[in-house]
N, C-alpha and C positions, 0 to 999 in steps of 0.2 A: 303143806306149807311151802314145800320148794317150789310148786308149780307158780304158787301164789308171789311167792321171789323173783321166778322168771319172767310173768308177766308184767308184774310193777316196772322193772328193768326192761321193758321193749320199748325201745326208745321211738319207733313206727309208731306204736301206739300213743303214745305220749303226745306226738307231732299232731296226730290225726284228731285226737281229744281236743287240742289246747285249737288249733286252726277252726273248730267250730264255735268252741267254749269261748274264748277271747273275744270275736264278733258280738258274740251272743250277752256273756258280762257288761261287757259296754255298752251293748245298747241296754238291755232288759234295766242295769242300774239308771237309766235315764228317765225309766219309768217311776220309782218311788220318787226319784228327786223332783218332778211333778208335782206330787204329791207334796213335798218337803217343802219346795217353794209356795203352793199354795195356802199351806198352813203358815209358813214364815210370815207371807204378804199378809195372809187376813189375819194372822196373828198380832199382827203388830200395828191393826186397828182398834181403835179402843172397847169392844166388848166382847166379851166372851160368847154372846152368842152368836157373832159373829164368825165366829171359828167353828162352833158346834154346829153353824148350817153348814156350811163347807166339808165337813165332817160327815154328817147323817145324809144331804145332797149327793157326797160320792158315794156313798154303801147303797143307797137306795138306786143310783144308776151301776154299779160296780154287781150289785145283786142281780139285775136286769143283763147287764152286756159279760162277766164272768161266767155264769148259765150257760154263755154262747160256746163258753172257751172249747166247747168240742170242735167246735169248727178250726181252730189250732190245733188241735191233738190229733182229730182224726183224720186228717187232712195230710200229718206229717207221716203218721205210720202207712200208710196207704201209700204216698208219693217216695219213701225211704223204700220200701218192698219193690215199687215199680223202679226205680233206680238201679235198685239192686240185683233188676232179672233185665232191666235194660230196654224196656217198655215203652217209648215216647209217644203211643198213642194212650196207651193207661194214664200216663201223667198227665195229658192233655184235660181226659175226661176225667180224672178228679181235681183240677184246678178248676173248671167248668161250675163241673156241681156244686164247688166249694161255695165260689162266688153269687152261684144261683140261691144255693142256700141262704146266705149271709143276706142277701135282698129279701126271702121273703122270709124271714124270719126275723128283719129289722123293721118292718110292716106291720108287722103283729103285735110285737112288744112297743113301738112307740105308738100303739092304739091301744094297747093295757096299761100302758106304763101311768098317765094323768091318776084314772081310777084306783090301781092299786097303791100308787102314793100317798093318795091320801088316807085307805081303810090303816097300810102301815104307821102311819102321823095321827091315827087316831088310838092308835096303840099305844105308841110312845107315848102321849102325854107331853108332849113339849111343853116351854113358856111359846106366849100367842107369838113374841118377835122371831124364836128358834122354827115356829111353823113354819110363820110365813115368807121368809131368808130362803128358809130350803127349799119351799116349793119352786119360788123361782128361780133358785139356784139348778134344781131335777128338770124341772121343765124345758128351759135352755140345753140342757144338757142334750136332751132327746134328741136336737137337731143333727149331731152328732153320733149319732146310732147306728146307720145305715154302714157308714165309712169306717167305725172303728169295728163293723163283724166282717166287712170285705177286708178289713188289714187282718184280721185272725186267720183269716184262709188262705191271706196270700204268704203270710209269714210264715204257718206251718207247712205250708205245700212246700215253698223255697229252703227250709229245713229238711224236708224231705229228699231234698237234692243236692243236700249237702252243701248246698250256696248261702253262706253266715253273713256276705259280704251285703245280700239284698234287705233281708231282717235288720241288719244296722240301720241301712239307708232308711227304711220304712221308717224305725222305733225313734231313731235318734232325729228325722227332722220332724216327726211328730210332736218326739217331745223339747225338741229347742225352739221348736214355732210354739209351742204350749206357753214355753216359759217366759218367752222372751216377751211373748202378746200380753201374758199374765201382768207380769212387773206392768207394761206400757198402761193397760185397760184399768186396773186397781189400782196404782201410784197414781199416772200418769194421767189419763182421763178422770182418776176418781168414779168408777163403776162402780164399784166394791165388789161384793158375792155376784153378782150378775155380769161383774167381767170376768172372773175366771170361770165363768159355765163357758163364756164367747168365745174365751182364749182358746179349752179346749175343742169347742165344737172345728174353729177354725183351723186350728192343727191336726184334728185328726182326718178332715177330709183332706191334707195337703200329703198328709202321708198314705193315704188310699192311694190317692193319684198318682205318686213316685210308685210307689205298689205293680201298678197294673203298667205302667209303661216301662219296667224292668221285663218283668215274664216275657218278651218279646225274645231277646238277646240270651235269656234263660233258656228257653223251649230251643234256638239253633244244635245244646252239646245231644238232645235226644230225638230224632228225627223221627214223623210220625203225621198221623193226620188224626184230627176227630173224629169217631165214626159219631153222627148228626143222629143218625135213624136210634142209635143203641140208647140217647137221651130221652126217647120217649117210651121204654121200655121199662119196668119195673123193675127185673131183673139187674137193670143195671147200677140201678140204684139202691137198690138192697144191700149189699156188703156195707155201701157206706153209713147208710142211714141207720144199718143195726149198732152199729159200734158208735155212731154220734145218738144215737136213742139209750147207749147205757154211760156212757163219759157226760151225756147231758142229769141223770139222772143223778149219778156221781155228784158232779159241779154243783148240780143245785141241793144234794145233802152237803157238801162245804160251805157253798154261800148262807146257806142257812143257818151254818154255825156265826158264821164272821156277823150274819145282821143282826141274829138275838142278843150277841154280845155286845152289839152297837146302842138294842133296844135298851138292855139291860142296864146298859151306862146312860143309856138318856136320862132311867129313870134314877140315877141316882144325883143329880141335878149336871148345869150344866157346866162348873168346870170339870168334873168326872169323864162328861162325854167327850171334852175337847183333852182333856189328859190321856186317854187314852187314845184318842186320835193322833197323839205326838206321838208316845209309844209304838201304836201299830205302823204308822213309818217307818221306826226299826225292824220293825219284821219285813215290812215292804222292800227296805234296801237289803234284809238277806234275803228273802227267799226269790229275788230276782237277782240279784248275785248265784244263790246258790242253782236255780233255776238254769243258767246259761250252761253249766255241765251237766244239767239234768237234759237239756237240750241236742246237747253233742252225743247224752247216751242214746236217745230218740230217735238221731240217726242213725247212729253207727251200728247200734243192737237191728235197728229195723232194716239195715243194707245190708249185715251179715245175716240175719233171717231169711230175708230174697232169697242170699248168694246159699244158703244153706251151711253157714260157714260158723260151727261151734269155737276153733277157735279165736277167730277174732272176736267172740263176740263175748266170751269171758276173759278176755283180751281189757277189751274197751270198757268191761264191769268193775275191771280191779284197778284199774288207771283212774276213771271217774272217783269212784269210791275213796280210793285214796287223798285226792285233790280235794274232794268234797270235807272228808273228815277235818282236813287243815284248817280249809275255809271258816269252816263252823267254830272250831275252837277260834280263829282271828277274830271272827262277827264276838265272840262271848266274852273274850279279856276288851275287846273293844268298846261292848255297854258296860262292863263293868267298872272300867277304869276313867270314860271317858264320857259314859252316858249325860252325865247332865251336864255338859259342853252341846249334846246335843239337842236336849230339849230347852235348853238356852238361846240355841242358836236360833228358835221355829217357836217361839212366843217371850213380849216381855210382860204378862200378863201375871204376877207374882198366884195368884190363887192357882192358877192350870200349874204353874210349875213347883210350885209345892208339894201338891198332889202327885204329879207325873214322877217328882224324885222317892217318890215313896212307893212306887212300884217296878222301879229300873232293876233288881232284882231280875224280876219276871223274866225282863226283855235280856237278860244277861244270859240266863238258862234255857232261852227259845230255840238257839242256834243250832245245840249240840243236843236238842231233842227229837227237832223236826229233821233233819238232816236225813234221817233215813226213808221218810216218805218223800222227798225229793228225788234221791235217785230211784226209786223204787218206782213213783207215778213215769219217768224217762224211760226207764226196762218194761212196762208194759204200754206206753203209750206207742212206743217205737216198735212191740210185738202186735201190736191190735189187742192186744185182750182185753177190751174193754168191757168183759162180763165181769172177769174177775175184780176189776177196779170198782166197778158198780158195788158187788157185793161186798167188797172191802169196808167200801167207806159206810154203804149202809149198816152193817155189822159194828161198824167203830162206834156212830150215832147212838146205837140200842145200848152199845154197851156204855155211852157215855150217860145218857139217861138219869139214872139213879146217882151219879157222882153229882150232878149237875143238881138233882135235885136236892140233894145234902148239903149241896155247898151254898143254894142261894142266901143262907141265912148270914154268910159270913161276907154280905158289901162286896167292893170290888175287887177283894182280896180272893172270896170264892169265885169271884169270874172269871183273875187270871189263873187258878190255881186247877181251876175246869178247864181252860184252855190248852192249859200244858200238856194235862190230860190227855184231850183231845189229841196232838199232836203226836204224842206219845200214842197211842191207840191205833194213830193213820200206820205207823211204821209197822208196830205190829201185826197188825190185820194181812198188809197185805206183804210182810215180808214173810207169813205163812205160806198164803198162795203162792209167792214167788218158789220155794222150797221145794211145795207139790210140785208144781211144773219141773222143776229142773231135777225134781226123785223121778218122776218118770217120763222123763224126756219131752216134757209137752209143750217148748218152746218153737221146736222143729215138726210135732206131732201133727198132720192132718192139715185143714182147712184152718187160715188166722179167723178171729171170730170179731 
């Protein structure tokens, strides 16, 4: 317990947390508010299924480009270790790969993406209006594809480098060209659903672009060259691709959770799906709040790992953790007390908000459940072990199974009641593995995986 005193009180530490984490909050919260604006704007068009395409259109592209999110992750613990040993031609060659990746893997999925939209739309069951909104909502969307997997790899490489100041730049004119185009395209042109697919398509290639002509001025503090020939080599690409082949597998047993929940409210008509779409907003703005120190752990765990350096690096665990714990109880008196100011504020559609207040509850209790799988995915994303994450999350899925099937009986009450679950399960799972590792020393142990 003293130890755990002394380190809270390093006030080094504190500095170092907060100069990545503050960047990172600011921007990362600019990302739900996207969201918040888009449901506002189409909210406050006169039919609900208008909201419900906006809605089921983001999950079904959110399911697609979140899938990607290893190309952040992996990208940051890889560029955090090379930082850490001081490396600038390693940072080089996984900034490289990152970007090579994020191309042809935005090729593949907007050649999949038409087709599997539709076998998922014939799942749902939608009304004919909620189909056909959405699909041209996803479709637009896709143009957009390419740019927002280049921004995952240049945000988590630049994380890796402990530079929070580049990540803002990228997130936040991302997301203020988003919003800003949004309001102009729906109010202003009157597009409706099909202007805010344009808004974001055109925001996220603008933040690509700020992206790739920052790493210029980045790349001067580590001096290094490419090696060209080591890109045609397997070997070289192997580290990366193993740990983005299990963070990928990860991603897609989460998104899988978030789409069936999405299915699942489709089917129970459509202001259900748009109520819950207000809701999951609230989690969007924590868990991208809480995400920004989950960010600072990524680096800091993953520069002390390079440097070989145990104390800073339960240092930087107990600092996080602490600031994390706060945040989650402020997010949870905050739905509680204030919730339906917020789902006020993001529809005047009296049926979605009747509904939506009838389950703010949920969204009250989300904060101070999930909280521990947040900093937990930060301390292995920043370690590489993305074996362990893999089997975490797959383990938490199996075991959520049988709740999930007990509870379909109980409406949307058993879907947020499985969700929690859920969330509740992620921490668990893997703040097991976490324990192993640090009972026998396996943070420091051997080859990162």
């Amino acid at each position: 317990m003293s130890n755990l005193i002394a380190d809270w009180r390093d006030r080094p530490t504190h500095r170092r947390v907060w100069a990545l984490a503050a960047p990172m909050i600011l921007s990362n919260i600019s990302v739900p508010l996207v969201a918040l604006v888009d449901s506002t704007v189409i909210g406050h068009l006169p039919h609900a299924h208008q909201l419900g395409a906006v809605a089921v259109g983001a999950s079904l592209y959110t399911f697609l480009a979140w899938a990607m999110g290893f190309l952040r992750m992996g990208t940051t613990g890889f560029a955090a270790q090379a930082a850490g040993r001081g490396d600038g031609a390693a940072l080089r060659q996984i900034l490289l790969q990152g970007l090579l990746l994020a191309m042809g893997l935005a090729i593949v999925l907007g050649t999949l993406g038409v087709p599997l939209s539709g076998v998922a739309l014939h799942f749902m069951q939608p009304s004919a209006e909620l189909d056909q909104l959405t699909r041209e909502f996803f479709h637009t969307r896709l143009f957009g594809l390419p740019a927002a997997l280049a921004s995952y790899a240049l945000v988590g490489w630049f994380l890796g480098t402990q530079n929070a100041r580049a990540p803002l730049a990228i997130l936040l004119s991302t997301n203020l060209v988003n919003i800003a185009l949004n309001l102009w395209f729906v109010l202003g042109l009157e597009w409706g659903v099909v202007g805010a697919a344009r808004a974001s398509v055109i925001a996220e290639w603008t933040g690509a672009l700020i992206g790739l002509l920052m790493t210029r001025n980045a790349l001067r503090a580590y001096p290094g060259h490419i090696a060209w020939a080591a890109l045609a080599l397997w070997q070289s690409w192997r580290p990366l691709l193993a740990v983005n082949r299990d963070i990928f597998i990860r991603s897609l047993a989460l998104q899988s959770v978030f789409f069936l929940i999405t299915v699942q409210g489709a089917r129970l008509g459509d202001a259900t799906v748009a109520a819950n779409a207000l809701l999951l907003n609230g989690l969007l703005l924590t868990a991208h709040a809480m995400d920004g120190l989950a960010h600072a752990v990524e680096a800091l765990c993953g520069h002390a790992i390079g440097a070989r350096d145990r104390e800073a690096l339960r240092r930087s665990l107990v600092v996080a953790c602490g600031w994390s714990l706060l945040a989650s109880l402020g997010f949870a008196v905050l739905f509680l007390f204030a919730g339906h100011l917020f789902i006020e504020m993001q529809t005047n559609i009296q049926s979605v908000r009747d509904t939506a207040f009838i389950y703010l509850p949920y969204l009250a209790a989300l904060p101070l459940i999930a909280v521990g799988s947040y900093l937990l995915d930060g301390l292995f994303i920043g370690a590489t072990r993305a074996r362990e994450m893999r089997n975490g999350m797959l383990l938490t899925v199996v075991l959520l199974l049988p709740f999930a099937w007990a509870l379909q009986g109980f409406g949307n009450h058993g879907l947020w009641i499985t969700f929690l679950l859920f969330m509740l399960l992620r921490s668990l799972t893997l703040g097991t593995f976490a324990w192993y590792l640090h009972k026998n020393d396996g943070w420091f142990a051997g080859k990162a995986h």
